[in-house]
NUVOSE-482205 format. One record per residue: residue number from 1; residue in one letter; x, y, z of N, C-alpha, C in turn. Coordinates in Angstrom, 3 decimals. Layout:
// NUVOSE-482205
i_aa_n_u_n_v_n_w_ca_u_ca_v_ca_w_c_u_c_v_c_w
NUM_A_X_Y_Z_X_Y_Z_X_Y_Z $
...
END
This chain:
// NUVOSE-482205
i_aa_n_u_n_v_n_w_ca_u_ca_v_ca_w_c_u_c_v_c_w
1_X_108.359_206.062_81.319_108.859_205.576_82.593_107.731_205.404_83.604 $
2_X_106.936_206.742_83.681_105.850_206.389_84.616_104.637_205.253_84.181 $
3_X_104.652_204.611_83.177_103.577_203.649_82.953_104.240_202.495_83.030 $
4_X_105.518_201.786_82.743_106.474_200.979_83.387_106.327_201.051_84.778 $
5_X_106.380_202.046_86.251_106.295_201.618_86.961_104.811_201.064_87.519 $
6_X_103.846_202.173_87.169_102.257_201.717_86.887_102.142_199.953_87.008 $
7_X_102.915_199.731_85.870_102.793_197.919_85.005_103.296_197.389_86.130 $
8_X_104.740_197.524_86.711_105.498_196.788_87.838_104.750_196.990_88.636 $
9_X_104.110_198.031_89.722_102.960_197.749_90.289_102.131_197.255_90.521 $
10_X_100.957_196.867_89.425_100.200_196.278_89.672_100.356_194.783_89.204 $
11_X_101.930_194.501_88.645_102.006_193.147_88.721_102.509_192.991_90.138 $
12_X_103.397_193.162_90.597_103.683_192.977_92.289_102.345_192.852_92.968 $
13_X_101.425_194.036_92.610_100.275_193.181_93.576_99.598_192.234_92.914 $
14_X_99.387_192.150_92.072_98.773_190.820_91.531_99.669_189.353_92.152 $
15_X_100.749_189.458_92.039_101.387_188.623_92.466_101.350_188.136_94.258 $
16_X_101.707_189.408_94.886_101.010_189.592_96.378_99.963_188.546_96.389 $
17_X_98.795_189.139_95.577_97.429_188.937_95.772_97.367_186.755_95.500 $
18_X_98.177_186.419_94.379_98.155_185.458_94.233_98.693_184.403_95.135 $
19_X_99.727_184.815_95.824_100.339_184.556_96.807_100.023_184.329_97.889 $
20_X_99.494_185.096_98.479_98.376_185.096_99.485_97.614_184.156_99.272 $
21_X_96.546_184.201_98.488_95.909_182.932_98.140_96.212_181.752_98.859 $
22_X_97.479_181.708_98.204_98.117_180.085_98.186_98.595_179.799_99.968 $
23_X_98.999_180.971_100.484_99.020_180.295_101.765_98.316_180.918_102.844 $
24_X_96.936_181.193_102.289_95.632_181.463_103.563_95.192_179.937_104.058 $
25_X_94.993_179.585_104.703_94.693_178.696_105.584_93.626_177.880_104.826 $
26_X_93.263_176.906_104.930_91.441_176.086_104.421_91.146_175.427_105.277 $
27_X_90.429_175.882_105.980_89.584_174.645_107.134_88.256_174.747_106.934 $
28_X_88.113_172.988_106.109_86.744_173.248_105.755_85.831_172.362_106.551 $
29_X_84.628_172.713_106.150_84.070_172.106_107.013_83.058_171.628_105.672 $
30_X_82.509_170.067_106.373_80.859_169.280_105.409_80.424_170.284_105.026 $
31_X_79.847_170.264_103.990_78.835_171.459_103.501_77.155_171.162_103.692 $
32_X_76.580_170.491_104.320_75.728_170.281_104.642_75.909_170.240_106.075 $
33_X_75.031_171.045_107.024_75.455_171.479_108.610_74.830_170.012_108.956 $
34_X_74.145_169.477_109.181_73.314_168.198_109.838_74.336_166.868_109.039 $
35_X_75.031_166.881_108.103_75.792_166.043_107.750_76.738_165.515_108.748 $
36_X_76.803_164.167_108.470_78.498_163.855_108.737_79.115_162.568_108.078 $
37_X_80.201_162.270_108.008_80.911_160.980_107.288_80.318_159.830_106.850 $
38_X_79.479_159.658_107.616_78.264_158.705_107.646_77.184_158.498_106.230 $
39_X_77.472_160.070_106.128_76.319_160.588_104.742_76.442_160.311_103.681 $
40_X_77.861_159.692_103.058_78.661_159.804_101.549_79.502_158.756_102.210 $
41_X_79.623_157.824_100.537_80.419_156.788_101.399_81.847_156.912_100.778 $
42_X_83.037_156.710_101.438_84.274_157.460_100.604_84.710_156.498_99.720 $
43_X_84.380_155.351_99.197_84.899_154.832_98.367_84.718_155.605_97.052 $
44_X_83.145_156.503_96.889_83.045_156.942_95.815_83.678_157.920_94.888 $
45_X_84.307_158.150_95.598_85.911_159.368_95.275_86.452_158.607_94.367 $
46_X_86.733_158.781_92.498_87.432_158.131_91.687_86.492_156.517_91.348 $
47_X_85.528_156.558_91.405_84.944_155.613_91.127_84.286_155.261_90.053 $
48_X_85.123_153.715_89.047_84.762_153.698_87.739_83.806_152.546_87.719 $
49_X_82.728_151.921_86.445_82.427_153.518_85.666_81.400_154.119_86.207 $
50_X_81.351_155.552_85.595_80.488_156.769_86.096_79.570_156.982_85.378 $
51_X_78.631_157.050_85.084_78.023_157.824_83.460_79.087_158.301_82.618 $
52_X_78.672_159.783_81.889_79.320_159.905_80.947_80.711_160.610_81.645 $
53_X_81.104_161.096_82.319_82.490_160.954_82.910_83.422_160.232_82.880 $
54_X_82.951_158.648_83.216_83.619_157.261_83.106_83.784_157.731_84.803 $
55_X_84.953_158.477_85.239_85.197_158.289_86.612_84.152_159.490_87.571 $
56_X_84.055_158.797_88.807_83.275_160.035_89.688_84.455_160.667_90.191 $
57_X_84.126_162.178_90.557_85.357_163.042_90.547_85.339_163.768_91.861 $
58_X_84.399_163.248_92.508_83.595_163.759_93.873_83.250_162.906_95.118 $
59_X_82.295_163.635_95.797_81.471_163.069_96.384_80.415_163.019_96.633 $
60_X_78.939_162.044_96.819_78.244_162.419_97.083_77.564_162.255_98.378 $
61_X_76.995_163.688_98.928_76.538_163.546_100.133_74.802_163.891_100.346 $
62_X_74.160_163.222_100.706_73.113_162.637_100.932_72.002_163.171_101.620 $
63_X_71.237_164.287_101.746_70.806_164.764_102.456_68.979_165.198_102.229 $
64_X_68.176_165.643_102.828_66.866_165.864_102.616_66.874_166.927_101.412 $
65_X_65.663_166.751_100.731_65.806_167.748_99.795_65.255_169.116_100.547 $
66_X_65.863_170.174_100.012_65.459_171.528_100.682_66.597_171.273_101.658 $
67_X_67.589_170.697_102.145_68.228_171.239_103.271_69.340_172.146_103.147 $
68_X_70.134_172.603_103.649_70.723_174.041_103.601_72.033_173.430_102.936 $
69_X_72.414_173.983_102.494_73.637_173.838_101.674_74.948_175.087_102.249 $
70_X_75.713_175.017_103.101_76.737_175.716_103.074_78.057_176.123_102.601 $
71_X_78.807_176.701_102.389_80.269_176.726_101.801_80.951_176.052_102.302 $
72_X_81.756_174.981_101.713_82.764_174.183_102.981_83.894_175.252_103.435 $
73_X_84.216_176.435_102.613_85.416_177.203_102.943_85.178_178.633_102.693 $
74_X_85.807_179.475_103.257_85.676_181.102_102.609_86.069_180.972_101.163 $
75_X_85.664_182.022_100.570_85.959_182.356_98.850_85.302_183.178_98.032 $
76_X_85.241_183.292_96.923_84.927_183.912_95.861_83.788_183.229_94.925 $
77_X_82.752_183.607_94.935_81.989_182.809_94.068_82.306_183.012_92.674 $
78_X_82.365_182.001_91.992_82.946_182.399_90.579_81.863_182.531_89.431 $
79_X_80.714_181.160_90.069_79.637_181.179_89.014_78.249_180.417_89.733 $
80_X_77.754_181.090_89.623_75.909_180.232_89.929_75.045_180.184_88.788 $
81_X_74.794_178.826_88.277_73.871_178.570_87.121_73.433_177.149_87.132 $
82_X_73.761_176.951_85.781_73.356_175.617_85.620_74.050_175.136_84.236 $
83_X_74.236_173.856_84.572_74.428_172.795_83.115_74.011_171.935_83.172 $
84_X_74.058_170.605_82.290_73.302_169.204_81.995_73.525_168.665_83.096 $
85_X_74.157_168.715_83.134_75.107_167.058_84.287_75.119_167.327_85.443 $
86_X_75.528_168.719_86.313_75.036_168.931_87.712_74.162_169.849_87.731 $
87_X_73.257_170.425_87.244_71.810_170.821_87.122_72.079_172.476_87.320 $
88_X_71.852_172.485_88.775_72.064_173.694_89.126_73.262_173.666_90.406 $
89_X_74.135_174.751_90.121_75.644_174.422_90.518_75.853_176.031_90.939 $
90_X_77.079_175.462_91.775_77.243_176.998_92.615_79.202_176.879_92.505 $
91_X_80.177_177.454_91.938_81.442_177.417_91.874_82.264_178.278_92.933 $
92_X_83.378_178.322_93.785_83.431_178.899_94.701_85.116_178.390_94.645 $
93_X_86.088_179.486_94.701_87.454_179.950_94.626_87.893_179.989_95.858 $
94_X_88.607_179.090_96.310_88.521_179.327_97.815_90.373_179.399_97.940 $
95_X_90.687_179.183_99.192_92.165_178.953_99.898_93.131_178.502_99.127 $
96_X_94.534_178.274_98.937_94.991_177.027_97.964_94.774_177.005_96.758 $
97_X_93.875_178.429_96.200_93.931_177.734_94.478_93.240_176.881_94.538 $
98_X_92.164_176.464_95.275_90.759_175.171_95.041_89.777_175.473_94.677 $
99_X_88.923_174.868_93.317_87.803_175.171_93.198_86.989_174.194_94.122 $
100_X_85.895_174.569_94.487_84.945_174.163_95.285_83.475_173.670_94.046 $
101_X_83.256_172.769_93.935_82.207_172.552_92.747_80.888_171.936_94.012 $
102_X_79.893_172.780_93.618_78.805_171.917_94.421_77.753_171.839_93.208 $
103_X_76.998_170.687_93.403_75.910_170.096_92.098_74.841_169.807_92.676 $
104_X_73.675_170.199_91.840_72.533_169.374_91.846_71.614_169.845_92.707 $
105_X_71.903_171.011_92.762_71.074_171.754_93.936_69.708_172.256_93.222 $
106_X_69.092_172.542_94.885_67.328_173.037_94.446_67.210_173.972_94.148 $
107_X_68.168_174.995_94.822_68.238_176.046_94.427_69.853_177.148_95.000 $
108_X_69.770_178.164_94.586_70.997_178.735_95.045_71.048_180.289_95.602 $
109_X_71.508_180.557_96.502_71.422_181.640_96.780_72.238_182.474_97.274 $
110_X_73.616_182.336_96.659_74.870_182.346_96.458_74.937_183.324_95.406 $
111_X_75.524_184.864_95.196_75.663_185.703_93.709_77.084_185.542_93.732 $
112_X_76.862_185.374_92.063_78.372_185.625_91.798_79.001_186.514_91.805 $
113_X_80.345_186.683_91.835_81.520_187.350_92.154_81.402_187.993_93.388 $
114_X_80.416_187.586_94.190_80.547_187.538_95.787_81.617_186.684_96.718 $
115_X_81.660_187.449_97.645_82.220_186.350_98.791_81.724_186.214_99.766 $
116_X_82.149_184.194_99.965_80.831_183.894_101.156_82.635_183.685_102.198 $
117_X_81.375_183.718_103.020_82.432_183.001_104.646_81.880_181.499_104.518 $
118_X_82.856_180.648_105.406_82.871_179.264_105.407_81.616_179.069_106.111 $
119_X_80.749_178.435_105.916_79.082_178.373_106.640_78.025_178.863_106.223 $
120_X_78.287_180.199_105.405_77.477_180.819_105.060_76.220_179.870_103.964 $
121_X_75.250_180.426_103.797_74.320_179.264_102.821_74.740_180.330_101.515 $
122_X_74.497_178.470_100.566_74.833_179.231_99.722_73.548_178.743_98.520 $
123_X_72.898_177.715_99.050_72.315_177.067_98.354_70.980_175.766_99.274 $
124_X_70.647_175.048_98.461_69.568_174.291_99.168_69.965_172.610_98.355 $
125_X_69.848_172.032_98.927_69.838_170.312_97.954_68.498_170.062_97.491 $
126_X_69.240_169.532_96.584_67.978_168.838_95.159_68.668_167.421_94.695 $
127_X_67.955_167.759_93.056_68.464_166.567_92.287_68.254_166.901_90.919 $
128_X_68.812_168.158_91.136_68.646_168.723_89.195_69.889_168.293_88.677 $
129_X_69.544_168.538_87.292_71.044_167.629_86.406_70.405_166.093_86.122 $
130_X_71.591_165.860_85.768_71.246_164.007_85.904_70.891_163.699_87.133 $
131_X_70.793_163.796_88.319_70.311_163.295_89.413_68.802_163.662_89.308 $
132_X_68.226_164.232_88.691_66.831_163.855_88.529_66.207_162.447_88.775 $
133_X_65.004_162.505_90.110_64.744_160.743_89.954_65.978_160.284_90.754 $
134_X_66.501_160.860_91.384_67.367_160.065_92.145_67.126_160.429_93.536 $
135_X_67.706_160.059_94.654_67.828_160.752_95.890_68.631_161.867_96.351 $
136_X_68.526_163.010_96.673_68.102_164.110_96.799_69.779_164.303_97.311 $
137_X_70.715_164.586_96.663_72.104_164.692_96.886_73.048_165.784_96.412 $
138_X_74.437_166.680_97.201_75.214_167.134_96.571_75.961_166.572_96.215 $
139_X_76.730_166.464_95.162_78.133_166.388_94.415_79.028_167.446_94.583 $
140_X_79.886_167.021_95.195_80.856_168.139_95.746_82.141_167.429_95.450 $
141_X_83.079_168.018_94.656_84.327_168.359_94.171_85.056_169.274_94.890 $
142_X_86.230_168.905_94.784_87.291_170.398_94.595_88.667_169.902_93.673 $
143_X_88.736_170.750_92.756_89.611_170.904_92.075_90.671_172.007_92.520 $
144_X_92.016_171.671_92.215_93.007_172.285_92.703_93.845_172.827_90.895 $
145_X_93.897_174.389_91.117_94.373_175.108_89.881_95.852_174.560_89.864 $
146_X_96.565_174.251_91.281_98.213_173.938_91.008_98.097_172.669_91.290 $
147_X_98.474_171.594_90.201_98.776_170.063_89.566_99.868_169.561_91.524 $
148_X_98.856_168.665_91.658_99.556_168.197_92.567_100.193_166.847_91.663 $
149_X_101.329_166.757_90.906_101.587_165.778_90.444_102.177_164.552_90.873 $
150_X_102.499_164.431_92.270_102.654_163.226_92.941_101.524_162.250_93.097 $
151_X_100.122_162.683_93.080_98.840_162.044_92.819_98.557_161.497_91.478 $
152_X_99.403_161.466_90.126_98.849_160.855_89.136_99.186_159.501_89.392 $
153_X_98.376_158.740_89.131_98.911_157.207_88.624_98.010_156.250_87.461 $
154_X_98.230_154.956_87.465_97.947_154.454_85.833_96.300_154.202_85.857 $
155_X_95.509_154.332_87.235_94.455_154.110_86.680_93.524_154.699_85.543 $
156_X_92.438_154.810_85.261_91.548_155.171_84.285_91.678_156.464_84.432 $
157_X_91.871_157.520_83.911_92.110_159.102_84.044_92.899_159.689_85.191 $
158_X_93.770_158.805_85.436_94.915_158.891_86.483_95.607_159.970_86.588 $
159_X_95.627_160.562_85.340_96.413_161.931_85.105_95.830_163.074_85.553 $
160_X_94.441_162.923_85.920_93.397_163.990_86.406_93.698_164.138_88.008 $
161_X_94.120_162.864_88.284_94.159_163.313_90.125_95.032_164.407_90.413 $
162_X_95.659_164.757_89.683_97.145_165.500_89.872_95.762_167.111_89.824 $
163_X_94.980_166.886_89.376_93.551_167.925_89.895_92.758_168.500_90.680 $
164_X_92.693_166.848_90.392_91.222_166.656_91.428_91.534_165.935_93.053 $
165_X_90.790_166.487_93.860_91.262_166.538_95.518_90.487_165.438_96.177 $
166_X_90.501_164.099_96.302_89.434_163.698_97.206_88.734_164.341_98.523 $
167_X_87.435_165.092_98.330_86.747_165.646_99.407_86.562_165.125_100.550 $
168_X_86.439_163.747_100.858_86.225_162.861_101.798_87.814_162.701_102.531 $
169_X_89.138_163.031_102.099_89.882_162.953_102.966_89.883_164.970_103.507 $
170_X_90.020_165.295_102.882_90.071_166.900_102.864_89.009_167.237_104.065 $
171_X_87.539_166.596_104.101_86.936_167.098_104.820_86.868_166.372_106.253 $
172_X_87.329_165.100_106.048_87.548_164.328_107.691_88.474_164.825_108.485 $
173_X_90.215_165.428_107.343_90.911_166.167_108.103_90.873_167.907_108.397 $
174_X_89.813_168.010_107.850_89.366_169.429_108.411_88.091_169.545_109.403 $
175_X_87.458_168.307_110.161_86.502_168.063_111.184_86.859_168.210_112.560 $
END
C-alpha cells in the first residue's frame, strides 16, 4: 500500500510539473540582442529546396561573427554539442513544450541540464556545420513537443508543421 501511494505521488507531481510547463507564459525575445526583423528575412521559414533537409525549418538570423548569442526564452538546457549540419548547437526546453534549436555557433557557453533566464548568453555566432564559408549566422528553430495539427497542409513535408513553429511570427509577436 505504501509504495502505491509513493507511485501516485510522484505521478501527480510529475503531472503538476508537466502541466505547469504548458501554461507558463513565453515571451521571447530575438536571440541576438543588436538584432532585429530586419536581420532574417521571413520568407525563409519552410523554404523549399534546402540542402539535405529539402525544407528550411527555421530561421536565419544574420549577425557578426563572435556576437552574443542569447536565449530567446527561460528553460532547461537539454544539450550543448555538436553535429554535421548545425555545427555547434545549443538545445533549450523552454515554456509550451518548445524546443528552442540554435545552430552554427562559435562557440557555447550554455551547460547542460542547466537553466538559463530569457537573455542570458548562451553562446556566440559562427558558421560551423554546413554554414562553413558562409556568412556568419544563427539557425534558430523551435519545435513544439504537442502537434499543433491545424498547421499541417499538402505542401512538401506539410505534416511537419504540425511541429515546427515559424520563429519569425513567434518572435515579432513577442517584441
Amino acid at each position: 500500500m505504501l509504495k502505491l501511494t509513493r507511485n501516485k505521488t510522484i505521478l501527480t507531481l510529475i503531472a503538476f510539473v508537466c502541466g505547469l510547463m504548458f501554461f507558463i507564459p513565453e515571451q521571447l525575445i530575438i536571440p541576438i540582442k543588436s538584432a532585429s526583423k530586419s536581420d532574417w528575412h521571413k520568407d525563409t521559414f519552410w523554404y523549399e529546396p534546402w540542402g539535405k533537409s529539402g525544407v528550411h525549418k527555421g530561421i536565419d538570423i544574420f549577425a557578426v561573427k563572435g556576437t552574443s548569442l542569447r536565449s530567446a526564452s527561460n528553460g532547461l538546457v537539454l544539450y550543448t554539442g555538436e553535429n554535421s549540419l548545425g555545427g555547434k548547437v545549443v538545445i533549450i526546453l523552454g515554456p509550451k513544450w518548445r524546443i528552442h534549436y540554435y545552430a552554427h555557433l562559435e562557440s557555447i557557453s550554455a551547460s547542460s541540464l542547466s537553466f538559463v533566464s530569457s537573455g542570458e548568453q548562451i553562446g556566440q555566432i559562427g558558421d560551423s556545420g554546413n554554414a562553413k564559408g558562409k556568412p556568419a549566422h544563427l539557425h534558430y528553430s523551435i519545435v513544439t513537443l504537442l502537434p499543433h495539427i491545424w498547421l499541417i497542409d499538402s505542401e512538401s513535408q506539410g505534416w511537419k508543421k504540425a511541429f515546427y513553429l515559424d520563429p519569425n511570427r513567434l518572435l515579432i509577436k513577442g517584441s
